[in-house]
N, CA, C and O atoms as CSV, one atom per row, in Angstrom:
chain,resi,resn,atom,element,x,y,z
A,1,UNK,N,N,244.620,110.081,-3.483
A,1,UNK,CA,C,245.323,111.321,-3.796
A,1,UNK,C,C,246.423,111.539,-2.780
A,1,UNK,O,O,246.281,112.493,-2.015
A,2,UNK,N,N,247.378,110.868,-2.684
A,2,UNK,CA,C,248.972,110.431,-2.157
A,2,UNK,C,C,248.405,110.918,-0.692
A,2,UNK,O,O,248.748,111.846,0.040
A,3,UNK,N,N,247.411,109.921,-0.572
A,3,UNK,CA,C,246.878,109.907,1.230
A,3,UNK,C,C,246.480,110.653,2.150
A,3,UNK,O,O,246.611,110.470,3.360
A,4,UNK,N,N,245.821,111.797,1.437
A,4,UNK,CA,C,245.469,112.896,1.635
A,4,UNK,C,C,243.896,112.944,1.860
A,4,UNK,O,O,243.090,112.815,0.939
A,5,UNK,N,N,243.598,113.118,3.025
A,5,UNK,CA,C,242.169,113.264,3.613
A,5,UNK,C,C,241.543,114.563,3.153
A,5,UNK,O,O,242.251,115.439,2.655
A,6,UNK,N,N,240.292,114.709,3.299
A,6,UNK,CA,C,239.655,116.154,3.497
A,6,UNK,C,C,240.381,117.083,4.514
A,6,UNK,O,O,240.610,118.270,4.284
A,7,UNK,N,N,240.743,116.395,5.730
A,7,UNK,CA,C,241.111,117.478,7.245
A,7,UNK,C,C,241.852,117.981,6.560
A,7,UNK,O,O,241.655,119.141,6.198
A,8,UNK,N,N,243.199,117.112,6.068
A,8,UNK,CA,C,244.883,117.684,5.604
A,8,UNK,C,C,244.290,118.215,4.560
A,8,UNK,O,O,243.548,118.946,5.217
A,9,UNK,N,N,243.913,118.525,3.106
A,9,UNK,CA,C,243.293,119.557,2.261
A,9,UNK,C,C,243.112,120.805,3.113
A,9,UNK,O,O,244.006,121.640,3.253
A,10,UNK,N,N,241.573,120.912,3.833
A,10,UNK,CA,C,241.114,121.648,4.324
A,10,UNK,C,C,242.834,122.230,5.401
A,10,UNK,O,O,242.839,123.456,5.295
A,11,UNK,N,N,243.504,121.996,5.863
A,11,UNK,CA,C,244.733,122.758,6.306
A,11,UNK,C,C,245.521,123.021,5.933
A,11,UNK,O,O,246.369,123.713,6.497
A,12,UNK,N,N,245.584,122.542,4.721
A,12,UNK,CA,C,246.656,123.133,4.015
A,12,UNK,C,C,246.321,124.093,3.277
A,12,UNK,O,O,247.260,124.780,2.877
A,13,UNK,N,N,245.082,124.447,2.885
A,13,UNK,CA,C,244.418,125.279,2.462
A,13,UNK,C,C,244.498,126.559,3.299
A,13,UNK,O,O,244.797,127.651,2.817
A,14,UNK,N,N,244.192,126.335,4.657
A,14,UNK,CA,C,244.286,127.465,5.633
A,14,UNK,C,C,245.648,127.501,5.216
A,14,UNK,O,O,246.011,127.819,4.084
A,15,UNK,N,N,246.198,127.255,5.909
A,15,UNK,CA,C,247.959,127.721,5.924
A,15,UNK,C,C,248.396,128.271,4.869
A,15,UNK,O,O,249.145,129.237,5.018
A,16,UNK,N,N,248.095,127.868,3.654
A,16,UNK,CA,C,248.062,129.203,2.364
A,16,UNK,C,C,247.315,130.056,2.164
A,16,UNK,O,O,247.498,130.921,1.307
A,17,UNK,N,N,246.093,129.970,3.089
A,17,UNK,CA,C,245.548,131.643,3.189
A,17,UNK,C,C,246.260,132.586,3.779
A,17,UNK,O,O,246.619,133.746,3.577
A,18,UNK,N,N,246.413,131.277,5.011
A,18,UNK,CA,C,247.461,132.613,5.866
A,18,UNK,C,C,248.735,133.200,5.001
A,18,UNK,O,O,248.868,134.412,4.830
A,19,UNK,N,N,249.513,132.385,4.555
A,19,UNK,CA,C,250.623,132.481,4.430
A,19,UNK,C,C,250.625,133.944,3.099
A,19,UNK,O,O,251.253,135.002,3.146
A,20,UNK,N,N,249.858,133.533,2.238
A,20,UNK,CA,C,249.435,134.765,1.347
A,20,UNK,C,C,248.673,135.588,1.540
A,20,UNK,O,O,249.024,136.746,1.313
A,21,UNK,N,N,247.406,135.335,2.007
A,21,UNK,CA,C,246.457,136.419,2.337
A,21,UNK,C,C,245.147,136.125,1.192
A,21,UNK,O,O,245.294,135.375,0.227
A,22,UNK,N,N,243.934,136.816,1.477
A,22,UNK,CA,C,243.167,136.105,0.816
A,22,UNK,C,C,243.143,137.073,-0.644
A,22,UNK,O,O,242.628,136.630,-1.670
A,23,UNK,N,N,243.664,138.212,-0.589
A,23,UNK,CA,C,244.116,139.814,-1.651
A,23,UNK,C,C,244.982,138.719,-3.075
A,23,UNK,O,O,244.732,138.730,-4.281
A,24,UNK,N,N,246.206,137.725,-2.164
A,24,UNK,CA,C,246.607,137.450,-3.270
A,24,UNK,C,C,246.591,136.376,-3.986
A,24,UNK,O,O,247.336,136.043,-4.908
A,25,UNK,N,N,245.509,135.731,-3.413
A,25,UNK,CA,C,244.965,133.942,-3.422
A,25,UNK,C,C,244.423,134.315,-5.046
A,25,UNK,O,O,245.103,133.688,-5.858
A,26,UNK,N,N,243.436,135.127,-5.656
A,26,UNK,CA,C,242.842,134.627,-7.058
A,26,UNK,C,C,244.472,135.396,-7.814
A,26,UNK,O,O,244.878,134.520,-8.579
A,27,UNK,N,N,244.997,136.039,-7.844
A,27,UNK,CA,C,246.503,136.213,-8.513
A,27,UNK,C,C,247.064,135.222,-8.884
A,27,UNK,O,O,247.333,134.856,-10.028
A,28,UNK,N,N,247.404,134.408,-7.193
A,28,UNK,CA,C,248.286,133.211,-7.530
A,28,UNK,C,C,247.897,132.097,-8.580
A,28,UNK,O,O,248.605,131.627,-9.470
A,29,UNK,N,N,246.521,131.777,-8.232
A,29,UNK,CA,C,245.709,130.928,-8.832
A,29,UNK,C,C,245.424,131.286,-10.451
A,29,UNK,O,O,245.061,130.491,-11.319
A,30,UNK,N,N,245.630,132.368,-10.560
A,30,UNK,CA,C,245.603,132.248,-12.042
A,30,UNK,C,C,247.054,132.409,-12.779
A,30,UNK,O,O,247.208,132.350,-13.998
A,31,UNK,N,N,247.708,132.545,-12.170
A,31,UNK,CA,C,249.164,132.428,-12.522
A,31,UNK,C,C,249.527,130.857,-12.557
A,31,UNK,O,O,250.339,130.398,-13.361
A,32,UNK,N,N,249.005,130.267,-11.832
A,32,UNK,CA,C,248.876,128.731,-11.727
A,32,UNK,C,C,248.476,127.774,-12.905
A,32,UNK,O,O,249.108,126.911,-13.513
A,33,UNK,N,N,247.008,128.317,-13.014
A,33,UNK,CA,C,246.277,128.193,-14.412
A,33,UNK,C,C,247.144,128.405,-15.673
A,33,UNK,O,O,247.810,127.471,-16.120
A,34,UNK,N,N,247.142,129.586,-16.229
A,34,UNK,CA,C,248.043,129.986,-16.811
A,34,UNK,C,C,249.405,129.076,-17.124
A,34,UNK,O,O,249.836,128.958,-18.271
A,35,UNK,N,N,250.017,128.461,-15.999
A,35,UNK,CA,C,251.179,127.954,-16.065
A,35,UNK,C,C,250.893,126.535,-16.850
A,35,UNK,O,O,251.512,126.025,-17.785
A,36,UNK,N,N,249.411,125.958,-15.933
A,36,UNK,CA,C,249.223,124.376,-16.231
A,36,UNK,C,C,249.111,124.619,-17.574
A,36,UNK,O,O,249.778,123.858,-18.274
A,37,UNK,N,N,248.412,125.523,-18.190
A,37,UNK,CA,C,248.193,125.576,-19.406
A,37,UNK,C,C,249.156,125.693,-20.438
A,37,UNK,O,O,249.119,125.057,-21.491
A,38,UNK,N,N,250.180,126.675,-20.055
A,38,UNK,CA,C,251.263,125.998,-21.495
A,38,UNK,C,C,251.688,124.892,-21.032
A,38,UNK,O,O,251.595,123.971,-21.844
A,39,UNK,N,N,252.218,124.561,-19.809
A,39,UNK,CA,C,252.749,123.279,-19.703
A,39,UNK,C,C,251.799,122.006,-20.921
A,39,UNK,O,O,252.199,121.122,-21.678
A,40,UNK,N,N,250.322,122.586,-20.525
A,40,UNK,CA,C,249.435,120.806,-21.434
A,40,UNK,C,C,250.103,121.394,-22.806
A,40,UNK,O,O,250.544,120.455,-23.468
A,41,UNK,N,N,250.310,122.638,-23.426
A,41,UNK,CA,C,250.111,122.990,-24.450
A,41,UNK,C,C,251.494,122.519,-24.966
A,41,UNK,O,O,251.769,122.207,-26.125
A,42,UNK,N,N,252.277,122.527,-23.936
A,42,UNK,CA,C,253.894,122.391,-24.764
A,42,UNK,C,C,254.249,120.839,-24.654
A,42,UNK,O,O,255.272,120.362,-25.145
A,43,UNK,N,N,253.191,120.027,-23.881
A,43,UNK,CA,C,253.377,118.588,-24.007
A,43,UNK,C,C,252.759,118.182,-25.673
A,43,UNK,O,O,253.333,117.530,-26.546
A,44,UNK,N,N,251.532,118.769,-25.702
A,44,UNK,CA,C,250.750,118.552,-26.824
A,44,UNK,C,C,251.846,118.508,-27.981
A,44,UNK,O,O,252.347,117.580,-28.615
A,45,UNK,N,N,252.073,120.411,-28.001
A,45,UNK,CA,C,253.131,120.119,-29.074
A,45,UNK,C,C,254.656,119.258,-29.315
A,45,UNK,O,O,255.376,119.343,-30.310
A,46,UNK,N,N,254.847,118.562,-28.291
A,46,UNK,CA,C,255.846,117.729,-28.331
A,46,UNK,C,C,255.438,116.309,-28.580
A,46,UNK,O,O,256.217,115.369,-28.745
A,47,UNK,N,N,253.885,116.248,-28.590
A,47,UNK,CA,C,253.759,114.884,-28.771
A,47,UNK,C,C,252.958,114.934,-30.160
A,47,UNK,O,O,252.219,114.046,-30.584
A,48,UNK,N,N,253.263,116.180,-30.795
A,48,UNK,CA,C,252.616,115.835,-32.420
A,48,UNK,C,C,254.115,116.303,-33.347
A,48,UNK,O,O,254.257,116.502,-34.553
A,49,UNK,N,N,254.996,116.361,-32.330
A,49,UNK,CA,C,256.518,116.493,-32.870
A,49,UNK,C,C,256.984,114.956,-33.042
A,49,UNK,O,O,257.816,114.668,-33.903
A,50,UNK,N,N,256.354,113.867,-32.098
A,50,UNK,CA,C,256.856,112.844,-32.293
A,50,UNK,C,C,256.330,111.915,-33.292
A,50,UNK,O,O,256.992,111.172,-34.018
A,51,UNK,N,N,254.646,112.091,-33.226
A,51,UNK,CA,C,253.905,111.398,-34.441
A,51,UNK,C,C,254.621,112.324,-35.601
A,51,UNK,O,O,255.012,111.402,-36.315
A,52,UNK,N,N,254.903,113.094,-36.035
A,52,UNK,CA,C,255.111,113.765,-36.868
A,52,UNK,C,C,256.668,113.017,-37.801
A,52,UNK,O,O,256.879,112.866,-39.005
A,53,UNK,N,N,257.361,112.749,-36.786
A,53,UNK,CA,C,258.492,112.011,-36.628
A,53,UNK,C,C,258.560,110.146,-36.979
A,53,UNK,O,O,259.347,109.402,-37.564
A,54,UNK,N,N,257.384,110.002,-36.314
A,54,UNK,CA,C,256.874,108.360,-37.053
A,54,UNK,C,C,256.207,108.220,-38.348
A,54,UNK,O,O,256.160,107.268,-39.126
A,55,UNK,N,N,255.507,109.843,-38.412
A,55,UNK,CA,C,255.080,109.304,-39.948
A,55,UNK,C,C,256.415,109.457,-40.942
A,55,UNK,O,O,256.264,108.818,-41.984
A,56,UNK,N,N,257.546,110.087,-40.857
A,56,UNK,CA,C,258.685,110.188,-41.745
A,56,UNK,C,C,258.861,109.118,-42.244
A,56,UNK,O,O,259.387,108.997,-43.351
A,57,UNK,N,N,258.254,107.640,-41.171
A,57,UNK,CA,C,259.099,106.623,-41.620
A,57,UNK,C,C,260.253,106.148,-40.873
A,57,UNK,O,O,260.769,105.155,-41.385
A,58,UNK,N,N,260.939,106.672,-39.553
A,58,UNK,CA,C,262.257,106.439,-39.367
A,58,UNK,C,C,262.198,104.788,-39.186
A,58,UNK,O,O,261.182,104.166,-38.875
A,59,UNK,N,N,263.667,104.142,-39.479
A,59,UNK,CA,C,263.582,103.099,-39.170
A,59,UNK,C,C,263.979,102.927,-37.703
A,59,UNK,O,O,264.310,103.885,-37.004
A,60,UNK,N,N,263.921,101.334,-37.153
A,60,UNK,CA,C,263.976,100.950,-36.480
A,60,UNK,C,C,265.719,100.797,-35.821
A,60,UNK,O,O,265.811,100.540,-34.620
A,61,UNK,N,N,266.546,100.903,-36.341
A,61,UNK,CA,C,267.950,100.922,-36.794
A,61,UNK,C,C,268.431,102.001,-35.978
A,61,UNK,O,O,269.511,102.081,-35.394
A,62,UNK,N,N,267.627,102.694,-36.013
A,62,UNK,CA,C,268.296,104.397,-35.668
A,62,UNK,C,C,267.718,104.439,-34.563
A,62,UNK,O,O,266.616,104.969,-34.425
A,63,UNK,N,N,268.387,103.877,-33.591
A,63,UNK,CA,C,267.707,103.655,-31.891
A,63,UNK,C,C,268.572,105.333,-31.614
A,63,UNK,O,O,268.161,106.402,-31.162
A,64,UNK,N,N,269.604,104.981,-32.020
A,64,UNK,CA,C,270.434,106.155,-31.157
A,64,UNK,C,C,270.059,107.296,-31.398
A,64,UNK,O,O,270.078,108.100,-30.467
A,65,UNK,N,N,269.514,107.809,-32.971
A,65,UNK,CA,C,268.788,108.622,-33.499
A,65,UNK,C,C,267.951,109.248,-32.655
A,65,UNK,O,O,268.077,110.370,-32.164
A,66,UNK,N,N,267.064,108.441,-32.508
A,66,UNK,CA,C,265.802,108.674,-31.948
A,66,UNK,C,C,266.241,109.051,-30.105
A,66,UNK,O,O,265.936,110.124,-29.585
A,67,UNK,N,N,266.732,108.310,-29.614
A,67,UNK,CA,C,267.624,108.839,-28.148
A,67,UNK,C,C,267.615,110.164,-28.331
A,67,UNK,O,O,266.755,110.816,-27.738
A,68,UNK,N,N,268.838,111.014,-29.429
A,68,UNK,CA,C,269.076,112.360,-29.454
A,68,UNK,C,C,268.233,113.045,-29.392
A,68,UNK,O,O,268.176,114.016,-28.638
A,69,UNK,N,N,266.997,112.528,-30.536
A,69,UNK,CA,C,265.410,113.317,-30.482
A,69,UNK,C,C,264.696,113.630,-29.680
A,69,UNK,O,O,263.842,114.518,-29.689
A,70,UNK,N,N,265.069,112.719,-28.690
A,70,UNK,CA,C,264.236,112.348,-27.367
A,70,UNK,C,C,265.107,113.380,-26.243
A,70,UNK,O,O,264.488,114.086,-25.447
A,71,UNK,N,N,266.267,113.361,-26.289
A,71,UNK,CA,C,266.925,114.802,-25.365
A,71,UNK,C,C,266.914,115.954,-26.175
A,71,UNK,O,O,267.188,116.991,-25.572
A,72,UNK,N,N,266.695,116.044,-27.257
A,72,UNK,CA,C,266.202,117.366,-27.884
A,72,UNK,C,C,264.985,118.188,-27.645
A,72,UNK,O,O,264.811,119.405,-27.587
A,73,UNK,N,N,263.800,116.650,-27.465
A,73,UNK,CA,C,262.438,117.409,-27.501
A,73,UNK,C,C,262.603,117.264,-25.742
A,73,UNK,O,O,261.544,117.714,-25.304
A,74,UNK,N,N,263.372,116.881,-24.712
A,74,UNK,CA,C,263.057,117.205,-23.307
A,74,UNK,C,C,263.809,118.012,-23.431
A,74,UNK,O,O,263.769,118.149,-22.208
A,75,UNK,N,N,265.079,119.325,-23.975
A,75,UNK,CA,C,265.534,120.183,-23.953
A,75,UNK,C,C,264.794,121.465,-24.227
A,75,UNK,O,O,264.823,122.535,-23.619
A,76,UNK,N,N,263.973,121.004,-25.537
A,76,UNK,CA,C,263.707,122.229,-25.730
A,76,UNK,C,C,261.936,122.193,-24.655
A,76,UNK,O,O,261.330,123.243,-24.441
A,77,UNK,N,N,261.457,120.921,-24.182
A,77,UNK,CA,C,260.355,121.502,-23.113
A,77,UNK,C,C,261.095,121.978,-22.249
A,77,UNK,O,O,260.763,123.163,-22.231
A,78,UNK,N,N,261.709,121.869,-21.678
A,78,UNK,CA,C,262.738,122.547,-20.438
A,78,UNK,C,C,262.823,123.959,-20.782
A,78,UNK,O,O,262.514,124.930,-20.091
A,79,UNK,N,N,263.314,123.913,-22.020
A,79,UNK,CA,C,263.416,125.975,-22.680
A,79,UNK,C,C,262.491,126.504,-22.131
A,79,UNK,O,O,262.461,127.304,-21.196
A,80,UNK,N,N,261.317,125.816,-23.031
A,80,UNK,CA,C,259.419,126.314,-23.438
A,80,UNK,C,C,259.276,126.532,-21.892
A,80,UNK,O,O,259.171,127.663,-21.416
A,81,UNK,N,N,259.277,125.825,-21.422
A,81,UNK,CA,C,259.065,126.405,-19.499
A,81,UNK,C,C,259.479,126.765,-18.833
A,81,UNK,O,O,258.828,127.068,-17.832
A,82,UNK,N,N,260.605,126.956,-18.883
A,82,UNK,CA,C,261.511,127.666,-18.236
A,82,UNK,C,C,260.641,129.281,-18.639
A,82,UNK,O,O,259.871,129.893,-17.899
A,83,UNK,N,N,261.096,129.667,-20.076
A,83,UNK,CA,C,260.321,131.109,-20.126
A,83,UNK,C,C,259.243,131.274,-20.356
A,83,UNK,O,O,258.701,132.284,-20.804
A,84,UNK,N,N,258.416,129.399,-19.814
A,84,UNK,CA,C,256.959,130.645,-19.914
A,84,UNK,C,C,256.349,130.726,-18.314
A,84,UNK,O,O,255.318,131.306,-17.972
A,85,UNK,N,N,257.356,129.924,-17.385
A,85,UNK,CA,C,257.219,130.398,-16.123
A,85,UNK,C,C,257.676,131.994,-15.802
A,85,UNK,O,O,256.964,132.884,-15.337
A,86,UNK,N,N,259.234,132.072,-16.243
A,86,UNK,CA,C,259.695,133.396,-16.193
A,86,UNK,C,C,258.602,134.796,-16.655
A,86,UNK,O,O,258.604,135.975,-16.302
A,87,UNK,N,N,257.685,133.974,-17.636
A,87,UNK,CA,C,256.497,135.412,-17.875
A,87,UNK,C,C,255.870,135.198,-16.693
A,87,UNK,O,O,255.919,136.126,-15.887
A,88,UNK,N,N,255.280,134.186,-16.378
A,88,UNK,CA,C,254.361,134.466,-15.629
A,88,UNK,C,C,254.493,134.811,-14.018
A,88,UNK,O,O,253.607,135.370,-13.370
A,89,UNK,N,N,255.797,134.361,-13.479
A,89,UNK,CA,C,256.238,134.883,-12.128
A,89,UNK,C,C,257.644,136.317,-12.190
A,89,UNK,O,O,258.832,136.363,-12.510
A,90,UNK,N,N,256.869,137.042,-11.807
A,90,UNK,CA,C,257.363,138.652,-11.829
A,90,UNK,C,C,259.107,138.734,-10.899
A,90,UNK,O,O,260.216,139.223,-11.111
A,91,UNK,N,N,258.587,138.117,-10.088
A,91,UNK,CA,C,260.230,137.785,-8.920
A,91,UNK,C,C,261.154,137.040,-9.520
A,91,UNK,O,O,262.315,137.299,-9.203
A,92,UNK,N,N,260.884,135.719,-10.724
A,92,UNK,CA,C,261.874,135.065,-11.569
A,92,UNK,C,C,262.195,135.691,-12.372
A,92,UNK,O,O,263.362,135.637,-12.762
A,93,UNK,N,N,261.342,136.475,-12.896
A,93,UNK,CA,C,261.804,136.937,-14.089
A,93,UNK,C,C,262.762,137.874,-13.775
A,93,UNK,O,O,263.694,137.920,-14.577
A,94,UNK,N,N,262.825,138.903,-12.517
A,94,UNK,CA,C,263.929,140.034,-11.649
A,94,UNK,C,C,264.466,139.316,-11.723
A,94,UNK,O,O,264.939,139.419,-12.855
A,95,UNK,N,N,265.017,138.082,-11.082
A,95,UNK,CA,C,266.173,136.971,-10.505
A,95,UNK,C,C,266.201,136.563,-12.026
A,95,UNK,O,O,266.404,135.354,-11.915
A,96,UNK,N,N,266.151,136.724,-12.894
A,96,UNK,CA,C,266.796,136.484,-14.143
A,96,UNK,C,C,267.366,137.673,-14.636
A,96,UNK,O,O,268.557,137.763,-14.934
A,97,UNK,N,N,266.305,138.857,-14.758
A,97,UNK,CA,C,266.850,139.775,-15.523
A,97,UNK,C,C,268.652,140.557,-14.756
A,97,UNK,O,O,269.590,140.941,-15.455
A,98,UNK,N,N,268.595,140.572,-12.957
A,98,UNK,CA,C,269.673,140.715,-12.115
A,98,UNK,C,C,270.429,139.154,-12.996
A,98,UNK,O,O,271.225,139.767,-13.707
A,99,UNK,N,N,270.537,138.444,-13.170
A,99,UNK,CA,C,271.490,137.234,-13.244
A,99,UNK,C,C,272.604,137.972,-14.556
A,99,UNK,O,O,273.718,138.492,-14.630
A,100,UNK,N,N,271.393,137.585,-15.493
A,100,UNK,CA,C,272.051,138.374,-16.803
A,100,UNK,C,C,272.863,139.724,-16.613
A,100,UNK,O,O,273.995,139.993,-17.017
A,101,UNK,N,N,272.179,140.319,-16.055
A,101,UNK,CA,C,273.546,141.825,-15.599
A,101,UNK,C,C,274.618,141.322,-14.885
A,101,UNK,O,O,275.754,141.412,-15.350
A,102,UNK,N,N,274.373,140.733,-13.664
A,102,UNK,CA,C,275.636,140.052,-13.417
A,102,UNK,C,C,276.786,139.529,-14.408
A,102,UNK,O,O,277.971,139.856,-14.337
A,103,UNK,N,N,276.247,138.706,-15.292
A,103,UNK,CA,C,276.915,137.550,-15.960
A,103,UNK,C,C,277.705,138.632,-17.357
A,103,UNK,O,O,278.824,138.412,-17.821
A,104,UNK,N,N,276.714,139.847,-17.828
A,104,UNK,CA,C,277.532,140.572,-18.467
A,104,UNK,C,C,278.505,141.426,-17.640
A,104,UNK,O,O,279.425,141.777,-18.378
A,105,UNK,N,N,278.672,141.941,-16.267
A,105,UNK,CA,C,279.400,142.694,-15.504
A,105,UNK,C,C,280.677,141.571,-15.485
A,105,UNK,O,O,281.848,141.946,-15.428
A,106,UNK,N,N,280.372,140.471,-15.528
A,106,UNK,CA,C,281.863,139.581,-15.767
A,106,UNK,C,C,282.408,139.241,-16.412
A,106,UNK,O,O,283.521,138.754,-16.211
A,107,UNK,N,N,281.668,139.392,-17.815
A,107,UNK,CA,C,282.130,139.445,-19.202
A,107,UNK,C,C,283.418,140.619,-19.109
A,107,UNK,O,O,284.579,140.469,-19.488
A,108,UNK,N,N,282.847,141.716,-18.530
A,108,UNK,CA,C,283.219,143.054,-19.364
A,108,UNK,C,C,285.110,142.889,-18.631
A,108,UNK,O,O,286.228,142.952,-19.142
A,109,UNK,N,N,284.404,142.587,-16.760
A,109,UNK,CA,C,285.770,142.857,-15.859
A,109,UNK,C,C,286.895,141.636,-16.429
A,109,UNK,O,O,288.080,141.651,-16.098
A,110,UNK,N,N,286.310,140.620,-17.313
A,110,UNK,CA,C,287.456,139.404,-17.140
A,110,UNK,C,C,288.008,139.829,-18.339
A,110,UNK,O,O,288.997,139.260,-18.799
C-alpha cells in the first residue's frame, strides 16, 4: 500500500486529528463516503453506457467514432463529479456560487 507501514498510517492519522479535531472527523468521513459512492456509481453508469454501445453493433471502422465517445463519456464523468462533489463540500460549493456572481458582474460591466 505505496510503502506505507502501520507507524506512517498510525501518524498520519494523528496529524488529521489534530489538524481537524475529533468534532469534525465522523462529518468528514462521511462526506468522503458519500463522495466514493457516486464516484463507483458514475463509473458503473459509464461502463453500462459502453456495453450498451457494443451491443449497437458499432463497427470496427469507426475508431475515431468511438475516440469522441470516449471524450464524451470522460466529459460528462468530469460534469457528474464535479457537482456531486460541489453538493457534498459546503466551501466549494460558496467558491462556486461567489465565482458565478463574479462572472455575471462581468457580463453586465463589459
Amino acid at each position: 500500500m505505496f510503502g506505507l507501514g502501520v507507524p506512517e498510517l498510525i501518524i498520519i492519522a494523528l496529524i488529521i486529528l489534530i489538524l481537524f479535531g475529533a468534532k469534525r472527523l465522523p462529518g468528514i468521513g462521511t462526506g468522503l463516503g458519500k463522495t466514493l459512492k457516486e464516484v463507483r456509481n458514475i463509473k458503473k453508469e459509464l461502463g453500462e453506457d459502453k456495453r450498451k454501445g457494443k451491443k449497437t453493433g458499432k463497427s470496427e471502422d469507426s475508431v475515431s467514432e468511438s475516440k469522441g465517445l470516449e471524450g464524451t463519456l470522460a466529459g460528462s464523468l468530469q460534469g457528474k463529479l464535479t457537482d456531486k462533489v460541489f453538493e457534498h463540500v459546503p466551501a466549494i460549493k460558496q467558491a462556486r456560487q461567489l465565482k458565478d456572481k463574479a462572472d455575471k458582474i462581468k457580463r453586465i460591466v463589459s
